[in-house]
LOMARSE-259712 format. One record per atom (N, C-alpha, C): residue in one letter; y, x, z; atom name. Coordinates in nm, 2 decimals, padded with zeros to 4 digits. Each point is the difference from the previous one (the first is absolute). Layout:
// LOMARSE-259712
<r><residu>a</residu><c2>Y</c2><c1>X</c1><c3>Z</c3><atome>CA</atome></r>
...
//
This chain:
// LOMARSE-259712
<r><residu>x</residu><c2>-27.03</c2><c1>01.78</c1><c3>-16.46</c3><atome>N</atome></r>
<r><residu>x</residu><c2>-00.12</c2><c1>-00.06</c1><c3>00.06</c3><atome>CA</atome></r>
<r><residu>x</residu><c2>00.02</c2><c1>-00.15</c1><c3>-00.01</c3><atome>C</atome></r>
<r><residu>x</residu><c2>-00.09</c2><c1>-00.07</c1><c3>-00.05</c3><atome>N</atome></r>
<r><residu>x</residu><c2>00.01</c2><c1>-00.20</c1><c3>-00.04</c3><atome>CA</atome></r>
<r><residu>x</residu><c2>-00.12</c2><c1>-00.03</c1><c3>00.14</c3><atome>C</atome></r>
<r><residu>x</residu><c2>00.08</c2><c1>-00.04</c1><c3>00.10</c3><atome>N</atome></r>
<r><residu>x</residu><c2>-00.02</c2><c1>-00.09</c1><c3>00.09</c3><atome>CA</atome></r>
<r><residu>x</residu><c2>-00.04</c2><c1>-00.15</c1><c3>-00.06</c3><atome>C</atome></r>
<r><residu>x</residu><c2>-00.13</c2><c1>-00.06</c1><c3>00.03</c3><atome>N</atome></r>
<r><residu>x</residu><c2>-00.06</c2><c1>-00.10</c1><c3>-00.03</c3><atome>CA</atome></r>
<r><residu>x</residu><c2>00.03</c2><c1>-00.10</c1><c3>00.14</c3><atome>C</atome></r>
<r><residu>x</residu><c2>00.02</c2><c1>-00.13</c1><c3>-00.02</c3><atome>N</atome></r>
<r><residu>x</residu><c2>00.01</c2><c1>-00.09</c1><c3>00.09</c3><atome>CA</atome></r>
<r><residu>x</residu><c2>-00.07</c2><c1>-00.13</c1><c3>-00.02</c3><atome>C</atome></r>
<r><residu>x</residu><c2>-00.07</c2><c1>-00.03</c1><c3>00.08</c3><atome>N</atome></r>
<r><residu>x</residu><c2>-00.07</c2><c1>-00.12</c1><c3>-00.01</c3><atome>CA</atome></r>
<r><residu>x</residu><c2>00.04</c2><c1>-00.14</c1><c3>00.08</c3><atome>C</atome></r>
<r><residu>x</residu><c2>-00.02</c2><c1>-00.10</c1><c3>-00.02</c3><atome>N</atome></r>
<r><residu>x</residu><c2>00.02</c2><c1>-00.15</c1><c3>00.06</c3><atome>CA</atome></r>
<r><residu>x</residu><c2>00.05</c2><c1>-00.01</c1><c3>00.10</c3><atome>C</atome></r>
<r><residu>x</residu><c2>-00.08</c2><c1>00.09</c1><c3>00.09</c3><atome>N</atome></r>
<r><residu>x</residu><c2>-00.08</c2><c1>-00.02</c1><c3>00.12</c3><atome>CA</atome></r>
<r><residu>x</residu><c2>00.18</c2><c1>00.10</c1><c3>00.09</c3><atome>C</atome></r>
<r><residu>x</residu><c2>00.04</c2><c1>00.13</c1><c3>-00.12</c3><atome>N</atome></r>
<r><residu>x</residu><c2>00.11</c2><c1>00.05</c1><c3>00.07</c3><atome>CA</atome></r>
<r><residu>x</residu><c2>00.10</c2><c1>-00.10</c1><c3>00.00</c3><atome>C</atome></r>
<r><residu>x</residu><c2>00.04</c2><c1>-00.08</c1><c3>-00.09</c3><atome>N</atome></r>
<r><residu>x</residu><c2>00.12</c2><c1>-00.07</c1><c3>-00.03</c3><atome>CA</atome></r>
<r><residu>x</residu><c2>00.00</c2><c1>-00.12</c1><c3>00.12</c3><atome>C</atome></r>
<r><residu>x</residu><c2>-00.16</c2><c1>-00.04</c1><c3>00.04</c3><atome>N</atome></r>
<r><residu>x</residu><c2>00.05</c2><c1>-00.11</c1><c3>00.04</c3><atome>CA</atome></r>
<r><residu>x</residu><c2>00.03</c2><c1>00.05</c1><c3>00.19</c3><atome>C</atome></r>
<r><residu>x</residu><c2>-00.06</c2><c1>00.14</c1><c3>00.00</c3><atome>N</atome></r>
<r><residu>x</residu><c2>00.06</c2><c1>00.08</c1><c3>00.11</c3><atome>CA</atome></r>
<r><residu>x</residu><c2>00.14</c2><c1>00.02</c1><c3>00.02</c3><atome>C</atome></r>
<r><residu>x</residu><c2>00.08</c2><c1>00.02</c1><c3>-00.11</c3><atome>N</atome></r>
<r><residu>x</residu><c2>00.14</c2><c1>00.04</c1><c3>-00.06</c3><atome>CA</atome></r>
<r><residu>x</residu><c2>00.08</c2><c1>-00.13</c1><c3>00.02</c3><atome>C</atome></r>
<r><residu>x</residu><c2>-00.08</c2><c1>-00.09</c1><c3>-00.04</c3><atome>N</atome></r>
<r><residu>x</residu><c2>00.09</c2><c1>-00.19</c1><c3>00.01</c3><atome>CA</atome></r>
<r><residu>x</residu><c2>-00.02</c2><c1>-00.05</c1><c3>00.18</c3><atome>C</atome></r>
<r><residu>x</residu><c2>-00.05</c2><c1>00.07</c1><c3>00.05</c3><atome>N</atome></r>
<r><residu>x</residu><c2>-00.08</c2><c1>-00.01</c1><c3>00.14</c3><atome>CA</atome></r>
<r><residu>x</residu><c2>00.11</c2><c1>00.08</c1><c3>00.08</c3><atome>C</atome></r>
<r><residu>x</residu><c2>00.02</c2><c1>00.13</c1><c3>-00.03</c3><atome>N</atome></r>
<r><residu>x</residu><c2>00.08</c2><c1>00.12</c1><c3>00.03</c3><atome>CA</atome></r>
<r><residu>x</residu><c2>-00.12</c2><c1>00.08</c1><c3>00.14</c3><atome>C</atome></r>
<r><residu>x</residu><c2>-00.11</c2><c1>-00.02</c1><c3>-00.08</c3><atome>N</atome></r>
<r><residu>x</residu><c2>-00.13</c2><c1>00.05</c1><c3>00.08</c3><atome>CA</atome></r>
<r><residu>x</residu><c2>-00.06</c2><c1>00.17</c1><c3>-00.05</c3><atome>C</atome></r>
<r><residu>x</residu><c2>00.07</c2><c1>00.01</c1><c3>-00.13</c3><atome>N</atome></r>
<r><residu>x</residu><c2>00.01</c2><c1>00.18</c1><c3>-00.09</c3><atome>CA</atome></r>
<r><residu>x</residu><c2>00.06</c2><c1>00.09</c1><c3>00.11</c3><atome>C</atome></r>
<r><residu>x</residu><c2>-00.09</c2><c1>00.09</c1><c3>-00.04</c3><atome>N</atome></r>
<r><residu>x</residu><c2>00.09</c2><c1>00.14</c1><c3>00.11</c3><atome>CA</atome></r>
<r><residu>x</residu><c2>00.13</c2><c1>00.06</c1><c3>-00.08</c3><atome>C</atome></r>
<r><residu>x</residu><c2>00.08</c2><c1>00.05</c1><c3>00.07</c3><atome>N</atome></r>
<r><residu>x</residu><c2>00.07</c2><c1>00.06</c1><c3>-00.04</c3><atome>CA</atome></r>
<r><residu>x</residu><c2>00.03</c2><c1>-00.01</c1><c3>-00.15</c3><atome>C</atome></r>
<r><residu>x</residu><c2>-00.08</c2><c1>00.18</c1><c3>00.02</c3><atome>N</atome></r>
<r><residu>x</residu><c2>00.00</c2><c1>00.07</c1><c3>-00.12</c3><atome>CA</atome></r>
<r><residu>x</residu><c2>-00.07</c2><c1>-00.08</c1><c3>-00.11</c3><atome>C</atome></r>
<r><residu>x</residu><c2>-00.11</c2><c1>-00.09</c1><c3>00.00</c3><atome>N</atome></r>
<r><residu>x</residu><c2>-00.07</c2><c1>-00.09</c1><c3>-00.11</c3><atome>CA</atome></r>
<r><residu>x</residu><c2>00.14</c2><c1>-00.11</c1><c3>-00.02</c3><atome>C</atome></r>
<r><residu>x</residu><c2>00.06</c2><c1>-00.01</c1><c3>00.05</c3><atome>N</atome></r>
<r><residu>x</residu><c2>00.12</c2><c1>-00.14</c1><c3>00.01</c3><atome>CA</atome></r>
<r><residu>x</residu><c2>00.11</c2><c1>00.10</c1><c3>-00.08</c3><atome>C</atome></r>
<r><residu>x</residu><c2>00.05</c2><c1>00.10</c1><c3>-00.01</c3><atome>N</atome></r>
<r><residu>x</residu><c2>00.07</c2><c1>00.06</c1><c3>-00.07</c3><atome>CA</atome></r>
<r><residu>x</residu><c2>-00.05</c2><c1>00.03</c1><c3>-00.13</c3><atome>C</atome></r>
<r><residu>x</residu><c2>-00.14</c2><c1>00.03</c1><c3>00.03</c3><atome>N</atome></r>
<r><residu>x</residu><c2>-00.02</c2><c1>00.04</c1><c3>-00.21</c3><atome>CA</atome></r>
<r><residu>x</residu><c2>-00.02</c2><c1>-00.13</c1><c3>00.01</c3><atome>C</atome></r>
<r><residu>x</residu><c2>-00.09</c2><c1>-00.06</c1><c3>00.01</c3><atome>N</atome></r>
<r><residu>x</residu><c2>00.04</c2><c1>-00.18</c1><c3>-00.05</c3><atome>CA</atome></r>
<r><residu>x</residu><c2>00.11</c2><c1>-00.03</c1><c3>-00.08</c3><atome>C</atome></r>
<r><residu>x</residu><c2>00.10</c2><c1>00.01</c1><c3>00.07</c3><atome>N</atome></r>
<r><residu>x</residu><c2>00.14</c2><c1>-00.05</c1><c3>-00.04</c3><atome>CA</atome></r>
<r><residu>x</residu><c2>00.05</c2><c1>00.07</c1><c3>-00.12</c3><atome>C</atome></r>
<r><residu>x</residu><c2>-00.04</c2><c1>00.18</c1><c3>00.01</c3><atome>N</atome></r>
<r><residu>x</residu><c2>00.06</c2><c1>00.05</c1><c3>-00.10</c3><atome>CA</atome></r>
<r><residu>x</residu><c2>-00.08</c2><c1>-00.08</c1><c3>-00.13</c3><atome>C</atome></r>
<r><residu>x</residu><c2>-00.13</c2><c1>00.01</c1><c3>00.01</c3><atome>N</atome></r>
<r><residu>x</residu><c2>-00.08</c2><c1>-00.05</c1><c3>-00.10</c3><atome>CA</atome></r>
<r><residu>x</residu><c2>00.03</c2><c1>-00.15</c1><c3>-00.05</c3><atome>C</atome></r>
<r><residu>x</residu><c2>00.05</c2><c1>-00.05</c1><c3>00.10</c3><atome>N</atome></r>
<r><residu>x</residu><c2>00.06</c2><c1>-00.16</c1><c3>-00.06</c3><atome>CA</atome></r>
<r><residu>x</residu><c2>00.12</c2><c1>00.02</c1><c3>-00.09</c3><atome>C</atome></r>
<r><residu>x</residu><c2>00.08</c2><c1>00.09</c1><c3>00.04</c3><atome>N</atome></r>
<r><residu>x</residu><c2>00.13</c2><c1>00.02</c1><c3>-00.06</c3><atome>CA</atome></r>
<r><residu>x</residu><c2>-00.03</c2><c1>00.07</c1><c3>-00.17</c3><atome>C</atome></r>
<r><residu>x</residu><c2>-00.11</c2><c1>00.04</c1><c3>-00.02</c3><atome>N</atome></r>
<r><residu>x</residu><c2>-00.04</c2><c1>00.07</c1><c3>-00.11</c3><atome>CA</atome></r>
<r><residu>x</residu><c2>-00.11</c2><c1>-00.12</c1><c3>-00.08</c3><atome>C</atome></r>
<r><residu>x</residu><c2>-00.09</c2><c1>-00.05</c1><c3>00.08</c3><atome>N</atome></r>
<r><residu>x</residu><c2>-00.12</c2><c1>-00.09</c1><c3>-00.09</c3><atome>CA</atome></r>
<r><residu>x</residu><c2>00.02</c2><c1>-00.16</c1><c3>-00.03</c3><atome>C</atome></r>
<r><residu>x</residu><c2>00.05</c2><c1>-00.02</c1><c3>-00.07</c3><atome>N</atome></r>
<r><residu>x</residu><c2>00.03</c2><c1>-00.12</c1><c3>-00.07</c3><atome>CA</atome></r>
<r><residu>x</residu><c2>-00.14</c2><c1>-00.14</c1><c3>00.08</c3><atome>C</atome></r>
<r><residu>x</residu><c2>-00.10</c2><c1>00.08</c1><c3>-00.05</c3><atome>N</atome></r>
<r><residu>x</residu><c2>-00.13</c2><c1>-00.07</c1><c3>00.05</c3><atome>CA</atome></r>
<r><residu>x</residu><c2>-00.04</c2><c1>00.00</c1><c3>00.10</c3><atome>C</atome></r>
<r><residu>x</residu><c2>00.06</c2><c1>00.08</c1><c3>00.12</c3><atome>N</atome></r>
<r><residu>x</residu><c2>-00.06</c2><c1>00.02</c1><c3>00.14</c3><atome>CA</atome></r>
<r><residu>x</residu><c2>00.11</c2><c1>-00.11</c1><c3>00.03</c3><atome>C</atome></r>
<r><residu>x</residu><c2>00.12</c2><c1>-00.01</c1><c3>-00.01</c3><atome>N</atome></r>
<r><residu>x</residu><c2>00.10</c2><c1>-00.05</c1><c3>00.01</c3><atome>CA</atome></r>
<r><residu>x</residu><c2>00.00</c2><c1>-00.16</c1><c3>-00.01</c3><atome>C</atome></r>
<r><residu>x</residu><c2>-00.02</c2><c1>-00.03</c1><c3>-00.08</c3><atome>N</atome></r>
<r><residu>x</residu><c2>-00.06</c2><c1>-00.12</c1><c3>-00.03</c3><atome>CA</atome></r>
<r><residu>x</residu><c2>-00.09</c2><c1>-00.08</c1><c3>00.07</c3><atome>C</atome></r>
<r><residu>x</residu><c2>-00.12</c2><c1>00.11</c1><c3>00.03</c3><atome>N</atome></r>
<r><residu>x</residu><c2>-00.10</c2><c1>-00.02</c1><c3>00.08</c3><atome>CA</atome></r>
<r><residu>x</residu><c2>00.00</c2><c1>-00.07</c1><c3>00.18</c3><atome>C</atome></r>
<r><residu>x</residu><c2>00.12</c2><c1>00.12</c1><c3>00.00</c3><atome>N</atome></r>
<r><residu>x</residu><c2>00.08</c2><c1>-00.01</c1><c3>00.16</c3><atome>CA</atome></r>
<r><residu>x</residu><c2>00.06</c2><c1>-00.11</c1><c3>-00.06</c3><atome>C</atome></r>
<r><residu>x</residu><c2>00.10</c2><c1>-00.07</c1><c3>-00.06</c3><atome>N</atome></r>
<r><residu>x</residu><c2>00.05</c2><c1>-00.09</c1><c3>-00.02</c3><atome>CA</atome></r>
<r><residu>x</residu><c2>-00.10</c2><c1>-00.13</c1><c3>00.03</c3><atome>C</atome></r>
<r><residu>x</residu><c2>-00.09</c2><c1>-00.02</c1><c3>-00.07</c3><atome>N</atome></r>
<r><residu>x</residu><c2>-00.11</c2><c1>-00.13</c1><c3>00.00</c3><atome>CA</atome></r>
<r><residu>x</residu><c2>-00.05</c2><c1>00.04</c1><c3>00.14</c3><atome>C</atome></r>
<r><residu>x</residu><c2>00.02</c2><c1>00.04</c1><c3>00.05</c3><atome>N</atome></r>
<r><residu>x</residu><c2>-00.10</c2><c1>-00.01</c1><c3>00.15</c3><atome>CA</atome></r>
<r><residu>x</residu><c2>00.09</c2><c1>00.01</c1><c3>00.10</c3><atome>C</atome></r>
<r><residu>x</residu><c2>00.10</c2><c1>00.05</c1><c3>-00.01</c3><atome>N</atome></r>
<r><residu>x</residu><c2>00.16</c2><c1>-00.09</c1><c3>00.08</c3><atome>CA</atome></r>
<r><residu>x</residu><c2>-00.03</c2><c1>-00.15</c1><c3>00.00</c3><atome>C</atome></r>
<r><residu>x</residu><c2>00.04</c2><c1>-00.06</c1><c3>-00.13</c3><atome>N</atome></r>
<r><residu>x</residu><c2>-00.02</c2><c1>-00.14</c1><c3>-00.02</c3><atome>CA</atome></r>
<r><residu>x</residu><c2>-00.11</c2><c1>-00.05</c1><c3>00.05</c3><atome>C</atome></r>
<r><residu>x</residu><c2>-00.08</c2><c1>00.04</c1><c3>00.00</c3><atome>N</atome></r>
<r><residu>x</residu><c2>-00.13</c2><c1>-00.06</c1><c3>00.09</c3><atome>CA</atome></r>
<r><residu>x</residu><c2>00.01</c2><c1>00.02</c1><c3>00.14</c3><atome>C</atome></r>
<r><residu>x</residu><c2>00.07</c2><c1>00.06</c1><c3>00.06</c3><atome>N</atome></r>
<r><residu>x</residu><c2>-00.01</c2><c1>00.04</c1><c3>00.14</c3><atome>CA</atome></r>
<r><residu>x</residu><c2>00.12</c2><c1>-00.12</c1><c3>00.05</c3><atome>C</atome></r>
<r><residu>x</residu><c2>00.13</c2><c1>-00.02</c1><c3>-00.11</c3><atome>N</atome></r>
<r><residu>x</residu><c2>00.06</c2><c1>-00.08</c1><c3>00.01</c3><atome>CA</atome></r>
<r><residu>x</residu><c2>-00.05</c2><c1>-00.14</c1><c3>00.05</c3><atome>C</atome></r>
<r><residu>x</residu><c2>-00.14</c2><c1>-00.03</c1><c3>-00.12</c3><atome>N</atome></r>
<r><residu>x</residu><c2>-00.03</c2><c1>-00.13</c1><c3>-00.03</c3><atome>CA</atome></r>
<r><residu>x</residu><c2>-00.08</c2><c1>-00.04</c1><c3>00.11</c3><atome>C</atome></r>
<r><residu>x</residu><c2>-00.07</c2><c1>00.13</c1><c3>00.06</c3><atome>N</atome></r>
<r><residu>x</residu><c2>-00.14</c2><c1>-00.06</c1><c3>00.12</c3><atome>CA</atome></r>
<r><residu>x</residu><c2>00.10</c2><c1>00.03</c1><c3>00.09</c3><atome>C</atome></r>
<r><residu>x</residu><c2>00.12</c2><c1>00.03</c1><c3>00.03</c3><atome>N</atome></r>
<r><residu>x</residu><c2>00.15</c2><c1>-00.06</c1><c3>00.15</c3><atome>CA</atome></r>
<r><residu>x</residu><c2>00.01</c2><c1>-00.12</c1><c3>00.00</c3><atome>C</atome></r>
<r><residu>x</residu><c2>00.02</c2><c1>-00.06</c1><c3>-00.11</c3><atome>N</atome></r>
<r><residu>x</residu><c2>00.04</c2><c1>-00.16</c1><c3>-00.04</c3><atome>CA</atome></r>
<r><residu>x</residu><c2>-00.05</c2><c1>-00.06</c1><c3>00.02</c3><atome>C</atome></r>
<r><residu>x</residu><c2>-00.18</c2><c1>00.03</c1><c3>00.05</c3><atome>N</atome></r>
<r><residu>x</residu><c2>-00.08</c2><c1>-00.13</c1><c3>-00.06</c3><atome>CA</atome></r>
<r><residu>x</residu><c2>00.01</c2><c1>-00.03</c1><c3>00.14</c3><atome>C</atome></r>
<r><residu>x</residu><c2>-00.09</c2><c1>-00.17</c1><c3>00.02</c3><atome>N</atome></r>
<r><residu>x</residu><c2>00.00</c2><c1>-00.03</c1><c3>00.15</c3><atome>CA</atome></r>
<r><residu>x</residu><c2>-00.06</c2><c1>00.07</c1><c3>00.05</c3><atome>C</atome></r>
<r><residu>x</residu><c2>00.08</c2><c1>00.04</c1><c3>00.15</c3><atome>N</atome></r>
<r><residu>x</residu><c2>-00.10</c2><c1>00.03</c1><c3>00.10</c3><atome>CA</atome></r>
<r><residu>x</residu><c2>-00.06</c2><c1>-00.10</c1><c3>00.08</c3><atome>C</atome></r>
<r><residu>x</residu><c2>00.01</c2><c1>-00.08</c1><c3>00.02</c3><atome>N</atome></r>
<r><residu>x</residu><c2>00.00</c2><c1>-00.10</c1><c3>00.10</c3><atome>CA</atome></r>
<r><residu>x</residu><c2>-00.08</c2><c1>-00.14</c1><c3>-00.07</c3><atome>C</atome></r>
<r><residu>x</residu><c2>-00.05</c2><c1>-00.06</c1><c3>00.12</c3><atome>N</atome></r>
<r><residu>x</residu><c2>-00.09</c2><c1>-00.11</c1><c3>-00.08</c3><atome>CA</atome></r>
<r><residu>x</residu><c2>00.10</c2><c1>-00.12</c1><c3>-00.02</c3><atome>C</atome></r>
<r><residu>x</residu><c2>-00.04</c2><c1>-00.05</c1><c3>-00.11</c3><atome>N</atome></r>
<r><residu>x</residu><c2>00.07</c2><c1>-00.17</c1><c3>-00.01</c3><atome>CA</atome></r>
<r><residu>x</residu><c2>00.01</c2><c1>-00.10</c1><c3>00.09</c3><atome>C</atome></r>
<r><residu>x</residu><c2>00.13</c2><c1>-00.07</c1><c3>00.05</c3><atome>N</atome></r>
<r><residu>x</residu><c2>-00.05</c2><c1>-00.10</c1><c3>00.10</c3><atome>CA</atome></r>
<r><residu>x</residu><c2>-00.12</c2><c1>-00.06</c1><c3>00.04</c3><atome>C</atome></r>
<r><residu>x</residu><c2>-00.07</c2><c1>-00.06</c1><c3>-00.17</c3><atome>N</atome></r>
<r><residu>x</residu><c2>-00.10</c2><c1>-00.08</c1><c3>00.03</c3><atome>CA</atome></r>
<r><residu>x</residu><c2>-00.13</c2><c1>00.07</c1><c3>00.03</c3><atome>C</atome></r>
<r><residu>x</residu><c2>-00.02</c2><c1>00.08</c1><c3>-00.03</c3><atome>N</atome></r>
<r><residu>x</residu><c2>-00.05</c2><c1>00.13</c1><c3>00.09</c3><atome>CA</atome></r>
<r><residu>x</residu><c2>-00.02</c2><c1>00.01</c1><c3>00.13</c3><atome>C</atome></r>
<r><residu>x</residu><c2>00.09</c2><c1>00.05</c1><c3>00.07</c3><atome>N</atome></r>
<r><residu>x</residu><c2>00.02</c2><c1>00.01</c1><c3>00.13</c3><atome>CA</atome></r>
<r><residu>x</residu><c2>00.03</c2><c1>-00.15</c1><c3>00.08</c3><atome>C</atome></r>
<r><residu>x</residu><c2>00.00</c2><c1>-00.14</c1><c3>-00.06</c3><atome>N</atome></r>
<r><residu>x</residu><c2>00.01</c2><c1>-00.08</c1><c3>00.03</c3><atome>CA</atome></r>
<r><residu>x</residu><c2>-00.14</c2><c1>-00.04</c1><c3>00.02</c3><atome>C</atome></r>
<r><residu>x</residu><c2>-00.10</c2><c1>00.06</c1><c3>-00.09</c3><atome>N</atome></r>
<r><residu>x</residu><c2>-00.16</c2><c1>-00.07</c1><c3>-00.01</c3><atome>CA</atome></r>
<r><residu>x</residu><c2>-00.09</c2><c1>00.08</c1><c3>00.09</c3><atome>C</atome></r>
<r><residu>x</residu><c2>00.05</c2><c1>00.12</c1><c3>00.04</c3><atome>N</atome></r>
<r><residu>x</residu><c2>-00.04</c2><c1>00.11</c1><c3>00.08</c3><atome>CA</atome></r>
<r><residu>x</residu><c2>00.02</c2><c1>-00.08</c1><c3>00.17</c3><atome>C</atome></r>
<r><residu>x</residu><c2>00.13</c2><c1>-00.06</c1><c3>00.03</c3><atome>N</atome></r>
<r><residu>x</residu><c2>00.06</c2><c1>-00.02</c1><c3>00.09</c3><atome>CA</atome></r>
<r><residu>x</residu><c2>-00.09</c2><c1>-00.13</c1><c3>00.02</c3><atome>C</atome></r>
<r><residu>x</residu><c2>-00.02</c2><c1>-00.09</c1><c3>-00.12</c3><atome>N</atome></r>
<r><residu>x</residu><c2>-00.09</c2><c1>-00.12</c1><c3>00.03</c3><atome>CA</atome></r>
<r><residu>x</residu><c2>-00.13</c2><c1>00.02</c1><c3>00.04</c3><atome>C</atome></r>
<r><residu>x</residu><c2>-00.05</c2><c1>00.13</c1><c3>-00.07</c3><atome>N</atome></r>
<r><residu>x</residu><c2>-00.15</c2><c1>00.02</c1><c3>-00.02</c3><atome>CA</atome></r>
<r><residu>x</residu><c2>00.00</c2><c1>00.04</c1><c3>00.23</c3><atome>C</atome></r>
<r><residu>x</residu><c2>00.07</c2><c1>00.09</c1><c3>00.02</c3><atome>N</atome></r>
<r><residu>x</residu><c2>-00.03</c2><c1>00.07</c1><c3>00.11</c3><atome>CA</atome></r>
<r><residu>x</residu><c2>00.02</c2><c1>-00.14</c1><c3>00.13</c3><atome>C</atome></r>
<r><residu>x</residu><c2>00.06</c2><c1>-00.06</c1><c3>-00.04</c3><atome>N</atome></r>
<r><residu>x</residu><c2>00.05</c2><c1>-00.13</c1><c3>00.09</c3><atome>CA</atome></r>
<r><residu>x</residu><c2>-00.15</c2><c1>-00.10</c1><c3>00.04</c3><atome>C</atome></r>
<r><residu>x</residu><c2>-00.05</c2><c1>00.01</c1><c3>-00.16</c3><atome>N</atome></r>
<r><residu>x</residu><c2>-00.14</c2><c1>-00.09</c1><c3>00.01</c3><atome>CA</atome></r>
<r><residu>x</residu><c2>-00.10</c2><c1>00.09</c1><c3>00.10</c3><atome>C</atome></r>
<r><residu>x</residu><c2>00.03</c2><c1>00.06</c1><c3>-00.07</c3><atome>N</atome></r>
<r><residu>x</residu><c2>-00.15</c2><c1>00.16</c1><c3>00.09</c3><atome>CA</atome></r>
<r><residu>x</residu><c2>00.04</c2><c1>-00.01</c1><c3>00.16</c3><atome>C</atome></r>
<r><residu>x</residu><c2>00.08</c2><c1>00.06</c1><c3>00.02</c3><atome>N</atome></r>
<r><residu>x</residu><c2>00.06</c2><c1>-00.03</c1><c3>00.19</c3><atome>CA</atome></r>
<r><residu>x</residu><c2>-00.03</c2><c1>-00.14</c1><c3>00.08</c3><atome>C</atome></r>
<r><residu>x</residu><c2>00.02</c2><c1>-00.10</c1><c3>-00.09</c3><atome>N</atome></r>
<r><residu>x</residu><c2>-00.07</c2><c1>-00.12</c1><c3>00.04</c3><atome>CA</atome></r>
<r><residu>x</residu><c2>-00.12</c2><c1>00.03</c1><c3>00.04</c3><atome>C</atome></r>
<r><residu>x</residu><c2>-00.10</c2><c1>00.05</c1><c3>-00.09</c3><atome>N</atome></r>
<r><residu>x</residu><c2>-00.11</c2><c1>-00.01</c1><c3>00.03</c3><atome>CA</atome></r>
<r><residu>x</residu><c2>-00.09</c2><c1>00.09</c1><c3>00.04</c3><atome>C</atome></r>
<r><residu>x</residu><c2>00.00</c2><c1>00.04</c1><c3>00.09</c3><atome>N</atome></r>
<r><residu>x</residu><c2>-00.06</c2><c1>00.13</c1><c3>00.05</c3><atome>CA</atome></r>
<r><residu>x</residu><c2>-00.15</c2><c1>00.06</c1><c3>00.01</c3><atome>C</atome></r>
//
């Protein structure tokens, strides 16, 4: 029987949000499909790349926020 897996499982599987039993044929099926394989690979990397990015705002940012709220409280 060929178990089909879509996006949507993998990025459950890179998540570790798959049940069980779907997390086990997953795997086997990674171990066998070149393509699914790959696929899981590029969307690792992406999961990698959107950890990296900033979370947080730029000093000058939170510096103009800090100015902007200072003016406003002045003036009520």
């Amino acid at each position: 029987m060929i178990k089909t897996f879509t996006q949507y499982d993998l990025v459950q599987y890179l998540y570790n949000e798959l049940p069980k039993k779907r997390r086990l044929a997953l795997e086997e099926a990674l171990m066998v499909d070149q393509e699914l394989a790959e696929c899981c690979a590029d969307l690792l990397l992406t999961q990698l790349s959107l950890e990296k990015a900033l979370t947080q705002p730029s000093d000058r940012v939170t510096n103009a926020i800090i100015s902007y709220s200072k003016t406003v409280s002045l003036h009520p």
